[in-house]
C-alpha positions as MATLAB code, in Angstrom:
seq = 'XXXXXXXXXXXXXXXXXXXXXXXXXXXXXXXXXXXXXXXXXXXXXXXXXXXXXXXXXXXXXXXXXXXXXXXXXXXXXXXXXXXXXXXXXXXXXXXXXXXXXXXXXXXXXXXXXXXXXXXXXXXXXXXXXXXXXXXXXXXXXXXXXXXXXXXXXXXXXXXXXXXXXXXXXXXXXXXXXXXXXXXXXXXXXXXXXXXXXXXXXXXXXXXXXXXXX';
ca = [
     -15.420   19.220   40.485;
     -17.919   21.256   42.998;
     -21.383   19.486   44.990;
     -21.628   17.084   47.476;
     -19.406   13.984   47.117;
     -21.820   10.637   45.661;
     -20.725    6.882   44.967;
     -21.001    8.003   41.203;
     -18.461   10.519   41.860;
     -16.015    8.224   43.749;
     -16.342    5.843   40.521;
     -15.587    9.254   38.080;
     -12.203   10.160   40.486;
     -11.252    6.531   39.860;
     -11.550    7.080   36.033;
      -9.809   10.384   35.983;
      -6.485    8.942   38.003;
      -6.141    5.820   36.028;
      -6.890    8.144   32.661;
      -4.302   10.085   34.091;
      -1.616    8.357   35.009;
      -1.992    6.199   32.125;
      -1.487    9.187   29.751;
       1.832    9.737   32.052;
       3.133    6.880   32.067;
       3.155    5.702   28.262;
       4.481    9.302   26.912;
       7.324    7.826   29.464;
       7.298    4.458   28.538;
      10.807    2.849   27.608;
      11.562    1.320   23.746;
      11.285   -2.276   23.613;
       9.995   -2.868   27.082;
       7.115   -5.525   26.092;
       6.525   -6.226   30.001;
       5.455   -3.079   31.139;
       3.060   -2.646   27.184;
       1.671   -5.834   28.949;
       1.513   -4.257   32.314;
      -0.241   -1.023   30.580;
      -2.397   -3.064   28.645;
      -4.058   -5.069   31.662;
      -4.610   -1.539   33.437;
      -6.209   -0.290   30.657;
      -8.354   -3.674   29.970;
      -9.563   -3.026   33.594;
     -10.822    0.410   33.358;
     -12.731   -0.095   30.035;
     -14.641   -2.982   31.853;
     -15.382   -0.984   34.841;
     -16.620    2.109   32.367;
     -18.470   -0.665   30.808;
     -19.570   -2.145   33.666;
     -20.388    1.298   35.103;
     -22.661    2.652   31.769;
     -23.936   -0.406   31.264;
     -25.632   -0.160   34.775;
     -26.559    3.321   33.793;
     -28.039    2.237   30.361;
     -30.327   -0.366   31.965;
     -31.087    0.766   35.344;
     -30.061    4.532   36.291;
     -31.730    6.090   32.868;
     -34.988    3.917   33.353;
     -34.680    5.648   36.615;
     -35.027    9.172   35.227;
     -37.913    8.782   32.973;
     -39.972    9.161   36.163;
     -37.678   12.400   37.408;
     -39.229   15.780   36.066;
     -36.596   17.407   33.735;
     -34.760   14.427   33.145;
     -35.955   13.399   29.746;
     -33.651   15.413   27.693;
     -30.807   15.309   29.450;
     -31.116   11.441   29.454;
     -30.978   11.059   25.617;
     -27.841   13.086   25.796;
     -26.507   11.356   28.130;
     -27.244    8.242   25.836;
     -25.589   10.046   23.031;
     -22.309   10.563   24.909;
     -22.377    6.723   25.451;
     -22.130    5.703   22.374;
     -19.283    8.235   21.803;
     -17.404    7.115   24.689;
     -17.885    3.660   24.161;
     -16.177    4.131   20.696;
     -13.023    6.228   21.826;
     -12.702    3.785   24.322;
     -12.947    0.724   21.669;
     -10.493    2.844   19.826;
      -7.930    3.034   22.570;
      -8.356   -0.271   23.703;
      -6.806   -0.766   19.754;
      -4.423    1.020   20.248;
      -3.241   -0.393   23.907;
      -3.377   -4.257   22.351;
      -0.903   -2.879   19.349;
       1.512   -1.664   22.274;
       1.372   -4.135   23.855;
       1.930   -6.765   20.761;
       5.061   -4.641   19.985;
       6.269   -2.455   23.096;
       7.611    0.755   20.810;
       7.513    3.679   21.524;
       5.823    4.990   18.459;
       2.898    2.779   19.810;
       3.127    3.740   22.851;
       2.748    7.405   21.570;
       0.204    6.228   19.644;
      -1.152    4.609   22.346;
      -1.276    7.696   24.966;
      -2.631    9.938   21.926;
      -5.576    7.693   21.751;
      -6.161    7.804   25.013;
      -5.514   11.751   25.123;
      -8.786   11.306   22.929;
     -10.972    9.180   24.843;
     -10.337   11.555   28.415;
     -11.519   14.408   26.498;
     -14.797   12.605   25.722;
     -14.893   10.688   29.009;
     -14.231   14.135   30.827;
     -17.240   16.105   28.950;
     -19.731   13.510   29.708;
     -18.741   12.791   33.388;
     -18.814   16.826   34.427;
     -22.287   16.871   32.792;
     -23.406   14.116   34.797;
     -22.070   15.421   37.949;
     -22.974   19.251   36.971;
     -26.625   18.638   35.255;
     -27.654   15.322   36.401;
     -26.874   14.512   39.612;
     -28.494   17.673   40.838;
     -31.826   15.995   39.653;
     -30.625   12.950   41.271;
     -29.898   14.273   44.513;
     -33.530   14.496   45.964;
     -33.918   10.930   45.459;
     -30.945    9.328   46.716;
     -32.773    8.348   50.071;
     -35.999    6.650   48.212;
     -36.497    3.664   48.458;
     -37.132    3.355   44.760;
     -33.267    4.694   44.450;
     -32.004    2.005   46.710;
     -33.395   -0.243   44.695;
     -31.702    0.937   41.555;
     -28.021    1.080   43.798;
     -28.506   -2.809   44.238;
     -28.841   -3.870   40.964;
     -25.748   -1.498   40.420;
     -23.205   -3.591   42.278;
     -21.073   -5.859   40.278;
     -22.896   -9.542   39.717;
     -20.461  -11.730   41.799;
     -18.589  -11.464   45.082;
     -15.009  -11.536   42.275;
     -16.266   -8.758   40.507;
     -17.164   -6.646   43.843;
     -13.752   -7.103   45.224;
     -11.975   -6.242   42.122;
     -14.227   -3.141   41.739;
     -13.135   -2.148   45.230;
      -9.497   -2.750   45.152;
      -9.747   -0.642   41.813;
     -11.778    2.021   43.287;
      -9.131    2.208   46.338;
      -5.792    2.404   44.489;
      -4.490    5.720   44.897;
      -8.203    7.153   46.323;
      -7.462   10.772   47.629;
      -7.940   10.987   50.979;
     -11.364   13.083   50.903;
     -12.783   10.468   48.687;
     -11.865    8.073   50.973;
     -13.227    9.494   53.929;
     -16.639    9.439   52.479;
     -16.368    5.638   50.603;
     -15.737    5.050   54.586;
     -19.094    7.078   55.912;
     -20.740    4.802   53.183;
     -19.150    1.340   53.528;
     -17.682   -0.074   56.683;
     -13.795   -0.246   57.120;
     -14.031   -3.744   57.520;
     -15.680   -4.621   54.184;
     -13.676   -2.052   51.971;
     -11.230   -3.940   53.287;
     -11.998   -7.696   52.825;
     -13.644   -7.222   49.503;
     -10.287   -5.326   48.327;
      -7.710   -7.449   50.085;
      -9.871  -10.848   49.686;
     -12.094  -10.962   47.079;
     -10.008   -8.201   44.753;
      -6.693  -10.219   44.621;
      -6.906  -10.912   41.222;
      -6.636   -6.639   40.812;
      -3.582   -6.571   43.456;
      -1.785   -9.268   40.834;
      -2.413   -8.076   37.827;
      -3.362   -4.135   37.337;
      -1.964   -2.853   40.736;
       1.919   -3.465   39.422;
       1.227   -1.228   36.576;
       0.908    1.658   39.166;
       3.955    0.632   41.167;
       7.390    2.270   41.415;
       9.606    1.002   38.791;
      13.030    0.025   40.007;
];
């Protein structure tokens, strides 16, 4: 991942660990063990609503954006495209997550972590083109006005929801993504909104990611 560090690519490095260590941990996971398929699951339920969440804001706020962006037109309807393909790999893997889950083998779990091999190949494509073809188009206008307009309507629809997405964002941030969600947001706020207004994340996805004893 090369350019300048943006809120959209703190969201993608978010994706990419929990894609991650979700592939890693069910090619691990033990036989029988229905606790941690339910542990898995609610992970997993979490990061298809923030994708949601995330392209959904995209769909009906960033894109109407672009119309008005020279060179954008194009790239938007692909970008459109790769929704609707991601949004069905996801759907797909969600399936297969919920069958896990339901029985805690570890033929679904393989099942599981092959569908969700599938989706991070299609989630991957589409979020190096937006970082590689569209967010260079985006870049002149991140201090407009217009822009920080779009940003607001952007951010999750309750004071729940904003704390959840920041405790998500957070969990296992590398430290250079940190550093600039900090230069954006103030210490104090990441940390209420996370701690506060995000414990419904700490109790049930955070334990997924936890050593397991």
């Amino acid at each position: 991942m090369t350019g300048p560090m943006t809120m959209n690519r703190v969201i993608h490095a978010a994706v990419r660990r929990d894609l991650g260590r979700l592939e890693s941990a069910l090619a691990t996971a033990p036989d029988g063990d229905r606790a941690r398929a339910r542990q898995l699951q609610a992970a997993y339920a979490n990061l298809h609503d923030q994708l949601k969440h995330h392209h959904e804001g995209e769909d009906t706020h960033v894109f109407p954006f672009l119309a008005g962006v020279e060179g954008a037109t194009e790239l938007v309807e692909v970008m459109e495209t790769e929704h609707h393909a991601m949004a069905e790999a996801l759907a797909g893997a969600r399936t297969a997550m919920d069958a896990y889950a339901s029985s805690g083998s570890a033929g679904d779990a393989h099942a599981a972590r092959d569908a969700v091999v599938r989706a991070t190949d299609i989630v991957e494509r589409h979020l190096h083109h937006e970082e590689n073809d569209l967010e260079p188009l985006m870049l002149p206008h991140l201090e407009t006005s217009e822009w920080k307009a779009v940003e607001k309507k952007l951010r999750p629809a309750s004071l729940a929801g904003s704390g959840r997405f920041m405790a998500w964002v957070q969990d296992g941030m590398r430290d250079e993504v940190r550093a600039y969600l900090r230069s954006k947001i103030p210490v104090p706020v990441t940390f209420l909104l996370s701690r506060l207004a995000g414990r419904s994340y700490h109790r049930d996805v955070a334990p997924a990611w936890q050593p397991i004893r």
